[in-house]
MMTF fields as JSON, N, C-alpha, C and O atoms, coordinates in Angstrom:
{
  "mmtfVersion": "1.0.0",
  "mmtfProducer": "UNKNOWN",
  "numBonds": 363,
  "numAtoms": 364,
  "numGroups": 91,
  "numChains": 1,
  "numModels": 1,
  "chainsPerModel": [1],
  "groupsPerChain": [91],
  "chainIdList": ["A"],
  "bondAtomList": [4, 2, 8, 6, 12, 10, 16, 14, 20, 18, 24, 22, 28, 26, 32, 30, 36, 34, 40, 38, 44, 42, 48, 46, 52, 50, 56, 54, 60, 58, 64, 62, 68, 66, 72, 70, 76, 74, 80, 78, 84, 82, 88, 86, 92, 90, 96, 94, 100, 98, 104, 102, 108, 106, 112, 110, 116, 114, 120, 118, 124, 122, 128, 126, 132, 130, 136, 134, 140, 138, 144, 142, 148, 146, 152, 150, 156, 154, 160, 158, 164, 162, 168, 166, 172, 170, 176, 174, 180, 178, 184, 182, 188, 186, 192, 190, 196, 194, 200, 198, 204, 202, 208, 206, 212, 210, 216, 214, 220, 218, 224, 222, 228, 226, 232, 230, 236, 234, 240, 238, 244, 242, 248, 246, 252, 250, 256, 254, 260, 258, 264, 262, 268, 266, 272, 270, 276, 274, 280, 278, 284, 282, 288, 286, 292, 290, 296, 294, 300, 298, 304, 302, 308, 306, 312, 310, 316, 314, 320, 318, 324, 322, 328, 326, 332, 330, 336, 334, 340, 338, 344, 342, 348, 346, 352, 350, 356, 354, 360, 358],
  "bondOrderList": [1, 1, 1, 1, 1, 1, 1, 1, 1, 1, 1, 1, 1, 1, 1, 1, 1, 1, 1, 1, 1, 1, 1, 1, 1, 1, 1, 1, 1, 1, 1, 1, 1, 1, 1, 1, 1, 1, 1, 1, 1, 1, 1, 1, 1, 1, 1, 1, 1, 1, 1, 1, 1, 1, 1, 1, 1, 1, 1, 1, 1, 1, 1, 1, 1, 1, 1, 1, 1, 1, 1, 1, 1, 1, 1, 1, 1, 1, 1, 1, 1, 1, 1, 1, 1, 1, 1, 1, 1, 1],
  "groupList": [{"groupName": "UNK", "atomNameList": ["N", "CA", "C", "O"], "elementList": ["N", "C", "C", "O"], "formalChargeList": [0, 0, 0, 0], "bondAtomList": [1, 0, 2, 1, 3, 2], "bondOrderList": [1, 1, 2], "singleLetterCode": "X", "chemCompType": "L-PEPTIDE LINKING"}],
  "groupTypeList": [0, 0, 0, 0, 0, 0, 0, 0, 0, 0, 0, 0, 0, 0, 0, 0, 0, 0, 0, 0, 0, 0, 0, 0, 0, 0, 0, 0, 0, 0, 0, 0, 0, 0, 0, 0, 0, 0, 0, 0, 0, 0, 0, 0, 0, 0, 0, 0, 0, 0, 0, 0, 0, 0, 0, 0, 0, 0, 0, 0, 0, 0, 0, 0, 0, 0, 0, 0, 0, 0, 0, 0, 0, 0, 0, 0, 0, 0, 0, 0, 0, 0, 0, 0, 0, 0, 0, 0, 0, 0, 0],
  "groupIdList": [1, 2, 3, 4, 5, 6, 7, 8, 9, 10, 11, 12, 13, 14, 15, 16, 17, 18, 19, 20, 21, 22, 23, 24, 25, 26, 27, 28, 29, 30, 31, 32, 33, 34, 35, 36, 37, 38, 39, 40, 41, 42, 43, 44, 45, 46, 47, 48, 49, 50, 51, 52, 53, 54, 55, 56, 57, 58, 59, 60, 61, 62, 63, 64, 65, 66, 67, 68, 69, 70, 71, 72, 73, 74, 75, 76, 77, 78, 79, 80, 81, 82, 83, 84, 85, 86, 87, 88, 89, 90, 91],
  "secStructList": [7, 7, 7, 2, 2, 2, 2, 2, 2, 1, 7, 7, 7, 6, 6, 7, 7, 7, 7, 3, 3, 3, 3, 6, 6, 7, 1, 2, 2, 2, 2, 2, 2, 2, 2, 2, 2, 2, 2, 1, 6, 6, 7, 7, 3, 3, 3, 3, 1, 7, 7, 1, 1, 7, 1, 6, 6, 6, 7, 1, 6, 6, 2, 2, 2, 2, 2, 2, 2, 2, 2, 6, 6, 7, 1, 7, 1, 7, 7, 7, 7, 6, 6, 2, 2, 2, 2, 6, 6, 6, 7],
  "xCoordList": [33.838, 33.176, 33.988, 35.2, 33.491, 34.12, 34.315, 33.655, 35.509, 35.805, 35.339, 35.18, 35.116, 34.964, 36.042, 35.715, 37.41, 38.158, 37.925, 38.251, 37.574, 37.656, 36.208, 36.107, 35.36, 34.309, 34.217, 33.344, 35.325, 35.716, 36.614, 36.442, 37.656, 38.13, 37.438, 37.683, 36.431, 35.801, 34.821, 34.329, 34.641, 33.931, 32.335, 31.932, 31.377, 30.298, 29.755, 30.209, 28.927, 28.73, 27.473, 26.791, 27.275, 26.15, 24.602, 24.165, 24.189, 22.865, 23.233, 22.523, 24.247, 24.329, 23.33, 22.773, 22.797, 21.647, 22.701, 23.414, 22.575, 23.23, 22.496, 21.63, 22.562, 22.073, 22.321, 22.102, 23.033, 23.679, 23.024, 22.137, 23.248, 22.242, 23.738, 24.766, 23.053, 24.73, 23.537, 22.352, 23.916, 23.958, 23.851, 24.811, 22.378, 21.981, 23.269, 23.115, 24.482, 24.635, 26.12, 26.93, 26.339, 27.855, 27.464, 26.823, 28.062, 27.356, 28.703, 28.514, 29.837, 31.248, 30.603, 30.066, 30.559, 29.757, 28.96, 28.924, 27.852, 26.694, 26.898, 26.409, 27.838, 27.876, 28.634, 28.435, 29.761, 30.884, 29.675, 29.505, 28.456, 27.567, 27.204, 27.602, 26.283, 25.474, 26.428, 26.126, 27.627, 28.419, 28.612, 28.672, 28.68, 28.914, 27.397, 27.331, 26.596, 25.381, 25.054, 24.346, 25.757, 25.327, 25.828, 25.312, 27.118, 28.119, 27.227, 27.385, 26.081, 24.983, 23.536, 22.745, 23.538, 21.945, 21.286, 20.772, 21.213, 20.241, 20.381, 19.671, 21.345, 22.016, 21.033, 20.24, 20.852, 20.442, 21.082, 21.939, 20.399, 21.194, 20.393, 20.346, 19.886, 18.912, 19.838, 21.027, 19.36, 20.285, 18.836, 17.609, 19.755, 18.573, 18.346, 19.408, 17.671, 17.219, 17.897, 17.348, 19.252, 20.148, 21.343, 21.618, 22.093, 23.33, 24.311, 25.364, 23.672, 24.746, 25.008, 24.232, 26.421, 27.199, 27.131, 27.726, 26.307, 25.711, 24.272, 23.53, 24.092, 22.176, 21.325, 20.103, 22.353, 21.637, 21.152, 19.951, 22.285, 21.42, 21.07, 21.284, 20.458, 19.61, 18.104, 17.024, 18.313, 17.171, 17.19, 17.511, 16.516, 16.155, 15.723, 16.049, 14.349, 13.376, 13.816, 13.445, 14.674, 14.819, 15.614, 15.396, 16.496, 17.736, 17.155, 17.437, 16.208, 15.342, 14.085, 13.308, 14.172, 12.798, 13.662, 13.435, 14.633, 15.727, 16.357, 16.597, 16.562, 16.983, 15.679, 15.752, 14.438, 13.285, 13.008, 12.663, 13.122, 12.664, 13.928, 13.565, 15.241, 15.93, 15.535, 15.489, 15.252, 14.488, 13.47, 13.543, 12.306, 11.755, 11.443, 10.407, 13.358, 13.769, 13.699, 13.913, 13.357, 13.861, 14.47, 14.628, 14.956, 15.796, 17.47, 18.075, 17.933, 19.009, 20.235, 20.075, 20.908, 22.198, 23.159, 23.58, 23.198, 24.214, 23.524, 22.894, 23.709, 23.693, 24.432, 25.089, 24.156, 25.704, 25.254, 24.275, 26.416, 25.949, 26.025, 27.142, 25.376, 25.06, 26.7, 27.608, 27.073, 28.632, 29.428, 30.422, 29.204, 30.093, 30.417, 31.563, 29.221, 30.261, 30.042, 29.927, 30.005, 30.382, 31.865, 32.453, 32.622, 33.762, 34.411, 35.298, 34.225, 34.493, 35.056, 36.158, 33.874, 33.708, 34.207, 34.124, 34.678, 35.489, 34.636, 34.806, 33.128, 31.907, 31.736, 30.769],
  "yCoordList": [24.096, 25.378, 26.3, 26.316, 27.109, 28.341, 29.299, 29.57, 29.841, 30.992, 32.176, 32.086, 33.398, 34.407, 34.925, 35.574, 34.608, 35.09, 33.919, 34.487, 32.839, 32.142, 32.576, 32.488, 32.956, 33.019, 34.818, 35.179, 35.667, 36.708, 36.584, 37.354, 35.743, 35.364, 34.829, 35.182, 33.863, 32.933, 33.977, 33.601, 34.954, 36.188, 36.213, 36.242, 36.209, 35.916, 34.172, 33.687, 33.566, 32.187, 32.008, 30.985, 33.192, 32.789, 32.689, 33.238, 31.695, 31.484, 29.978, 29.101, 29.635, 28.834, 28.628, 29.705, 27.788, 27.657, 27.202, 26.198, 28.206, 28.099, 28.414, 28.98, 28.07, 28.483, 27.883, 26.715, 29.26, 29.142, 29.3, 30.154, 28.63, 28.844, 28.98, 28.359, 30.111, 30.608, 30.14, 30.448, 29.555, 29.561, 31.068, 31.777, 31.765, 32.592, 33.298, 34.519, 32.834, 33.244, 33.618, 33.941, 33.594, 33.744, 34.599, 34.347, 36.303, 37.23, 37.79, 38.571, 37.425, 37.509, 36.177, 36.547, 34.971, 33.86, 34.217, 33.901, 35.353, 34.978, 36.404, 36.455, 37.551, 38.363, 37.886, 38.066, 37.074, 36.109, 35.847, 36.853, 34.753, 33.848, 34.705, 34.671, 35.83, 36.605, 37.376, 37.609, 37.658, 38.065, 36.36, 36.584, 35.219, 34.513, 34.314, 34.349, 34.166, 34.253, 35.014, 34.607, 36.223, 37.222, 36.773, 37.007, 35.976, 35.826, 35.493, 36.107, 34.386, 33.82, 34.445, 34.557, 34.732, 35.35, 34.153, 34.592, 33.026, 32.18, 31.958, 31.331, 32.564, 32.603, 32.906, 33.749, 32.224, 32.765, 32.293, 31.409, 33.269, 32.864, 32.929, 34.074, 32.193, 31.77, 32.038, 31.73, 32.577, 32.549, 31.316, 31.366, 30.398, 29.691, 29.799, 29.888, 29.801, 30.014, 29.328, 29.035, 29.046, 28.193, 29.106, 30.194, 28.559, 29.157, 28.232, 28.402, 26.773, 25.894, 25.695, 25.894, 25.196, 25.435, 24.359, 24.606, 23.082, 22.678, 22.435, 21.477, 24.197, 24.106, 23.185, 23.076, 22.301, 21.301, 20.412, 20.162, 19.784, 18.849, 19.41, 18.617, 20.689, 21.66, 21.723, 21.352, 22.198, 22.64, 22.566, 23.353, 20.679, 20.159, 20.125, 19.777, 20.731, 21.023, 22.684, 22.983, 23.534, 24.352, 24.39, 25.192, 23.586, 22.461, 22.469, 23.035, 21.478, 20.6, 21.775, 21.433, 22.869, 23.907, 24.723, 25.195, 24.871, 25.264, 24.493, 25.062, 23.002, 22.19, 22.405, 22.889, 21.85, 21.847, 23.15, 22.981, 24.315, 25.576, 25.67, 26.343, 25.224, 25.052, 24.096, 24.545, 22.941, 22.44, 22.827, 22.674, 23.539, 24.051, 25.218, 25.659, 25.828, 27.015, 26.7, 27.59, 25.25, 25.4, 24.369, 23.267, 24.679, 24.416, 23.747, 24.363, 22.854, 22.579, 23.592, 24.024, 23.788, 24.646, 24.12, 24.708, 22.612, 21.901, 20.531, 19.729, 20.471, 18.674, 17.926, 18.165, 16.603, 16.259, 15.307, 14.581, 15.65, 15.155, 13.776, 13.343, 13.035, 11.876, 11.032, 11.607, 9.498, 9.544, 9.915, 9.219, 11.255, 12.363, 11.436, 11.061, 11.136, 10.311, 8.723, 7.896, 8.458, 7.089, 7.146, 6.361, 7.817, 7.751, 8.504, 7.846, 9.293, 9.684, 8.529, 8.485, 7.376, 6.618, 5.402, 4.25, 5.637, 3.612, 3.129, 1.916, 3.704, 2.958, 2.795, 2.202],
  "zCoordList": [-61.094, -61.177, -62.074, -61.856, -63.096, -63.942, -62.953, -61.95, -63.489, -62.415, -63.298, -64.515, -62.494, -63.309, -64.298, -65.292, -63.991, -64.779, -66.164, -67.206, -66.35, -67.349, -68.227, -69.451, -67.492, -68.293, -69.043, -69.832, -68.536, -69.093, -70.072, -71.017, -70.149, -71.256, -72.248, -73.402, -71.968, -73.034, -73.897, -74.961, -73.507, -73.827, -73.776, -72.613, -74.686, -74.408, -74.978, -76.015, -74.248, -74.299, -75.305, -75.362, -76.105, -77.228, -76.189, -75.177, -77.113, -75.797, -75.443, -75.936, -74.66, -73.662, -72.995, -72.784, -72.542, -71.488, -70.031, -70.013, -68.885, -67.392, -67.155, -67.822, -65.65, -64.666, -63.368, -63.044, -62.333, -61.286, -60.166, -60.167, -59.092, -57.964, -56.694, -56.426, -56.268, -54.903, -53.429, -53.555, -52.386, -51.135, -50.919, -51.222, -50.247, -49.754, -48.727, -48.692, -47.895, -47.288, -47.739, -46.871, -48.538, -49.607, -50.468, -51.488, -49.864, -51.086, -51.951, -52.884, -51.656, -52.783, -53.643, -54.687, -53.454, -54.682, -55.557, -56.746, -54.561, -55.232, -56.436, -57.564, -55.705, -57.178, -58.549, -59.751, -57.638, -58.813, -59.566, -60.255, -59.862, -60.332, -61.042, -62.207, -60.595, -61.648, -62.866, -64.036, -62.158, -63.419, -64.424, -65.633, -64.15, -64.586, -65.536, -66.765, -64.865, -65.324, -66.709, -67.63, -66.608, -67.478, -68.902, -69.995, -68.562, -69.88, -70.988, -72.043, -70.875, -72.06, -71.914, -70.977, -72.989, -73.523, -72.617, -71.587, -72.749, -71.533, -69.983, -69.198, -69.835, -68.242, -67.578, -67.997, -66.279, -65.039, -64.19, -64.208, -62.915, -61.635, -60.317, -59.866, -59.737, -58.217, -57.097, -57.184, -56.095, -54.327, -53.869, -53.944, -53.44, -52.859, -51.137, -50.52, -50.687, -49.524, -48.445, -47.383, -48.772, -48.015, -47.379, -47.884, -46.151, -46.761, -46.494, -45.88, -47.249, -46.926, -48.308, -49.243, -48.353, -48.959, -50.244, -51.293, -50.04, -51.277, -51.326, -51.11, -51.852, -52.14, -53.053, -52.942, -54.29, -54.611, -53.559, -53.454, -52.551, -51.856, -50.948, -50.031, -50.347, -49.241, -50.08, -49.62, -51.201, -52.126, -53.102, -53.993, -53.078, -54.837, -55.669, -56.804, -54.942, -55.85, -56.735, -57.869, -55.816, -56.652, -57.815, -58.723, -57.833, -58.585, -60.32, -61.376, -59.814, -60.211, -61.039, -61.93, -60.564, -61.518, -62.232, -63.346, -61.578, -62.973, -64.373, -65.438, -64.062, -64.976, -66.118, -67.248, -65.375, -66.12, -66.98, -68.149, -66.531, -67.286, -68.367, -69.331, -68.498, -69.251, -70.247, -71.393, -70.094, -70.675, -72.1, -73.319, -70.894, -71.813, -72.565, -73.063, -72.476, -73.699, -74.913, -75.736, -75.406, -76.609, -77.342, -76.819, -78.9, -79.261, -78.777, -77.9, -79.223, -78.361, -79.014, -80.155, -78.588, -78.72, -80.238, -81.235, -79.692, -80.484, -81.031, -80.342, -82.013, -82.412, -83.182, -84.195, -82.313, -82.906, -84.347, -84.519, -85.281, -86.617, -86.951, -86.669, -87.374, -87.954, -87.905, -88.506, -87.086, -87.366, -86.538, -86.334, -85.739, -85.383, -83.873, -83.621, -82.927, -81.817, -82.008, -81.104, -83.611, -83.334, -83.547, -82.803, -84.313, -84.514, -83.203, -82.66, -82.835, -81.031, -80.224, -79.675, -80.253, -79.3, -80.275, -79.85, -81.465, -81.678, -82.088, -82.21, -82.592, -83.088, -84.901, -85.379]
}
C-alpha cells in the first residue's frame, strides 16, 4: 500500500488511473485514500459497504466495477515500445 507521505512526495501522478476502496468502518484510512486518490487527475476512491478489513474479498463485485470503469477511461497511460521488454526480459 502507498502511504500518504510517499504519494506527497511523488507529487502529482499525471492521469494515473487508481482507484482506492477503504472498509466503511476505518475513517483515519478512508480520509488517508481520498487524499491519495486525489494525487491523479484519474483517481478515485469508494468506502465499500464493509468494515472488514479486506473489502476486495467482502465486496467483489464492487472491486470488480471499479477495475472495469478504469478500463473504460481510455487510452492507456504508457506503452511499451517495440523491443523495450524483450530486452528487459533476455528476449
Amino acid at each position: 500500500m502507498v502511504s500518504l507521505d510517499v504519494a506527497r512526495t511523488a507529487g502529482s501522478w499525471g492521469s494515473l488511473p487508481l482507484a482506492l476502496i477503504s472498509a466503511s468502518g476505518d475513517q483515519p484510512a478512508i480520509a488517508r485514500h481520498r487524499q491519495i486518490a486525489a494525487v491523479s487527475a484519474r483517481g478515485r476512491h469508494a468506502v465499500a459497504p464493509t468494515d472488514d478489513h479486506d473489502p476486495h474479498l467482502a465486496e467483489p463485485a464492487l472491486v470488480l466495477r471499479h477495475i472495469r470503469q478504469i478500463g473504460r477511461q481510455g487510452k492507456p497511460v504508457m506503452r511499451a515500445r517495440p523491443g523495450r521488454l524483450e530486452k528487459r526480459c533476455g528476449g
